[in-house]
N, C-alpha and C positions, 0 to 999 in steps of 0.2 A: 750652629752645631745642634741640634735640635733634633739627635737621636739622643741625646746625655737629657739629664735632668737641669733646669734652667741654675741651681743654684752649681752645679758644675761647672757651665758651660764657661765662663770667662775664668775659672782656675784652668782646665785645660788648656785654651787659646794661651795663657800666661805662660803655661808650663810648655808648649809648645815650639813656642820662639827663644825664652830660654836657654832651652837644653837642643834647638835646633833639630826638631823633630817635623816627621811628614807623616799624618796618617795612612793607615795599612790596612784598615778594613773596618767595618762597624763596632759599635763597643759592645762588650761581654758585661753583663750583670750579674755578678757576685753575691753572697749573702750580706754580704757586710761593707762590699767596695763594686767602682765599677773600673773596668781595664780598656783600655783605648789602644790597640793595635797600631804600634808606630813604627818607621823605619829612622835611624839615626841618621846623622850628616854622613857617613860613610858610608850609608847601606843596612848600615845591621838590625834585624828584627830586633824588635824589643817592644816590651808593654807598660803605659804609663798608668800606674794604677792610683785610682784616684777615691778619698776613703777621708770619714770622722777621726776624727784624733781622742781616743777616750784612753781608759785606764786598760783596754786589751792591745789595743792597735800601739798606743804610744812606743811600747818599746821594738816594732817590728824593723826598723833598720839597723838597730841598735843589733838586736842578734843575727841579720842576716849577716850584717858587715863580720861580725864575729864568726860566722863560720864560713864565711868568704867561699862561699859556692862550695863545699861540701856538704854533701846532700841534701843539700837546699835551693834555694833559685837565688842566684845571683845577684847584687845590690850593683846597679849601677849609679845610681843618684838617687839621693830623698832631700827633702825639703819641707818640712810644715805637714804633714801627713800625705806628702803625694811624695809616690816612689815611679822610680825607674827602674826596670828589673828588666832582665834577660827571656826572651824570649822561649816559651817550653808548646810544649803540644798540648793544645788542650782540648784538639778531637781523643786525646787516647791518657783519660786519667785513670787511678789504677781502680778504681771501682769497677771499670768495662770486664777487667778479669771475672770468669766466669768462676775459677775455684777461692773462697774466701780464703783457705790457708794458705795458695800461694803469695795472698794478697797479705795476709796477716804477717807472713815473713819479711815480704817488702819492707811491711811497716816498723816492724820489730829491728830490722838491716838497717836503715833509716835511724831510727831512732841511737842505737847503741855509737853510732858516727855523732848526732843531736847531741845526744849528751854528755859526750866524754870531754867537752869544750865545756871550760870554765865560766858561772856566769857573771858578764859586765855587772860592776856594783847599783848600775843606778835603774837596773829591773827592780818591776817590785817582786816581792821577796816568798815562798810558802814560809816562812819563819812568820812573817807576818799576817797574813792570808787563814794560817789556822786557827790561832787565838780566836779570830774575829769571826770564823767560823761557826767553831762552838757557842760564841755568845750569842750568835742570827739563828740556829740550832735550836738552842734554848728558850728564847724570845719565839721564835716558830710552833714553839710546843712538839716538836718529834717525837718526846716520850709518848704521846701518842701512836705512832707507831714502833712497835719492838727493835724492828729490824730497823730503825733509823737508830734508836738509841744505841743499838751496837754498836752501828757504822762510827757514831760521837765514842764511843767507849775505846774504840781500834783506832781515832785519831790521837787520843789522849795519850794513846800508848807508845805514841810517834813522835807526837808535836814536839819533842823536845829535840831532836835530830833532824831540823828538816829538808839538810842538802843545800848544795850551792851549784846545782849543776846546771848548765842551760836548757829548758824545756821548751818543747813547740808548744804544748798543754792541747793541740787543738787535731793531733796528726793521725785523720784517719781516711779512708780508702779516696775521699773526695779533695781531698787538699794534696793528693800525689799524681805528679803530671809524668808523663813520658819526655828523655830531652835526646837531643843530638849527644852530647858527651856526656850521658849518662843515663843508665835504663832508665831509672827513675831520680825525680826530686821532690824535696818538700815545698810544699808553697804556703802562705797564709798563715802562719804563728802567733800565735798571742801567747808572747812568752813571759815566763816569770824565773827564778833563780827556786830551786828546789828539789827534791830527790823524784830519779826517773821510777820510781813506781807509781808518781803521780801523772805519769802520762799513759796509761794504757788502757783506761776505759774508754777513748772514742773509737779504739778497735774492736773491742769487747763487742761495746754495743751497733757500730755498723753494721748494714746486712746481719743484724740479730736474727740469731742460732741457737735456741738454749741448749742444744748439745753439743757445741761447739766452745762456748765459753767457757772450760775449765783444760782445753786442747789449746784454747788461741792466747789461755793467760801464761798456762806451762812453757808454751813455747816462746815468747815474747818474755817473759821474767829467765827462760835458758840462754838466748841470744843475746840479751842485755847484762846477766851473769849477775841479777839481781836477787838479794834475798829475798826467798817467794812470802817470808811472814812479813816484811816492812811493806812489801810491793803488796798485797794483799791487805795490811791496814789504810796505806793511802789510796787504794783502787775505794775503797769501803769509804774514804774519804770523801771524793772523788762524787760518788755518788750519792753521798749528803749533801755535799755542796749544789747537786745542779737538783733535789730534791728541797732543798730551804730555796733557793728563787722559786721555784715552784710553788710551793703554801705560799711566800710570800706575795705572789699573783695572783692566790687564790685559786690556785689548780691541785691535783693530785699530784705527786709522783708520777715519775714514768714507770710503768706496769714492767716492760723490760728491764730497765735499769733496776729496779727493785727485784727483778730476778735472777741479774748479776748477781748482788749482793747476797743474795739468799744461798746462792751456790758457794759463793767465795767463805761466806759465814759461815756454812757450814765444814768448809777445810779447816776452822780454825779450830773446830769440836766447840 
């Protein structure tokens, strides 16, 4: 099998015979996984997708199983960080949409179904996730920049409520496939237990639009029926967190993402 990578290729074969699978066409390479086009013992398309096991990926069967193919993609087996999942389109993912806000609704319609499922106890947690935040924050030196120490200043004002809902955390125009029973699905989660206004900056910032993002936040915190000032301190969140990996690799902030926030910041006066 020597289109996969060599440390793959015998978990595949393994997962193969298994679960009684016939390859369907070459593998697809993911950001973070690679997917192996299989047909079942019956026939039925499906894709075995095969992926590290860390502190993002761990819990992804865990909340697939939980929302049991609503508006998500299907779980039909995992085992040790290799999944079996239902087969979707993935010539026609929703990023191909030529209008972002039809695609920003998608995500928003999606999400409001995502979240209203309760999340499993043994996700890790935003209860946990912020504390630890603020102290890599601070360690980072942010006060160096203004507009990050708000961002710490608006999660402060949060942390102490921070949800138990089930998040994809990750759901934006490139992680939504086209399916047979159903326009769209979510695929790819790295989920955690937390409140859904901490899910809408990878829309935000996809296909980045600076005059778009105070249209795409309105409308995604109206369809999700979220209050816009919580959903507004965890987006501000949101964007300090993927701003401390950032200093912490010794890179800048993302110039966009920091323009989210300058927008959202200034909604708060």
């Amino acid at each position: 099998m020597t289109d996969l990578p060599d440390e793959l290729t015998e978990r595949a074969v393994h997962y193969l015979q298994q679960w009684e699978l016939r390859r369907d066409g070459p593998p697809m390479r993911g950001r973070c996984a690679h997917v192996l086009p299989v047909l079942r013992a019956d026939g039925t398309p499906a894709v075995l997708k095969l992926q590290d096991v860390d502190d993002e990926t761990v819990g992804e069967p865990v909340a697939l199983q939980a929302w049991n193919g609503d508006s998500a993609v299907r779980l039909l087996a995992a085992d040790n960080g290799t999944l079996l999942l239902e087969r979707l389109d993935a010539e026609r993912p929703l990023d191909d949409l030529d209008d972002t806000r039809e695609a920003t609704l998608v995500v928003a319609g999606l999400l409001a179904h995502l979240t209203a499922t309760p999340a499993p106890p043994e996700l890790r947690r935003l209860g946990d996730l912020a504390p630890r935040l603020l102290d890599r924050a601070e360690a980072a030196q942010v006060k160096e920049w203004p507009l990050l120490a708000d961002c710490a200043a608006a999660v402060r004002e949060v942390a102490d409520e921070p949800g138990d809902r089930l998040l994809h955390w990750d759901l934006h125009f490139e992680n939504v496939l086209a399916a047979d029973r159903a326009p769209w699905l979510a695929i790819d989660p790295k989920p955690l237990a937390g409140d859904p206004g901490f899910e809408l900056l990878p829309a935000l910032w996809n296909r980045f639009d600076a005059d778009e993002v105070l249209w795409r936040f309105d409308a995604m915190t109206e369809v999700l029926g979220l209050d816009r000032n919580r959903a507004l301190a965890w987006t501000l969140g949101r964007v300090l967190q993927n701003a401390v990996w950032q200093v912490e690799e010794g890179n800048s902030p993302v110039p966009e993402q920091l323009d989210i926030a300058e927008r959202l910041r200034a909604r708060r006066g």
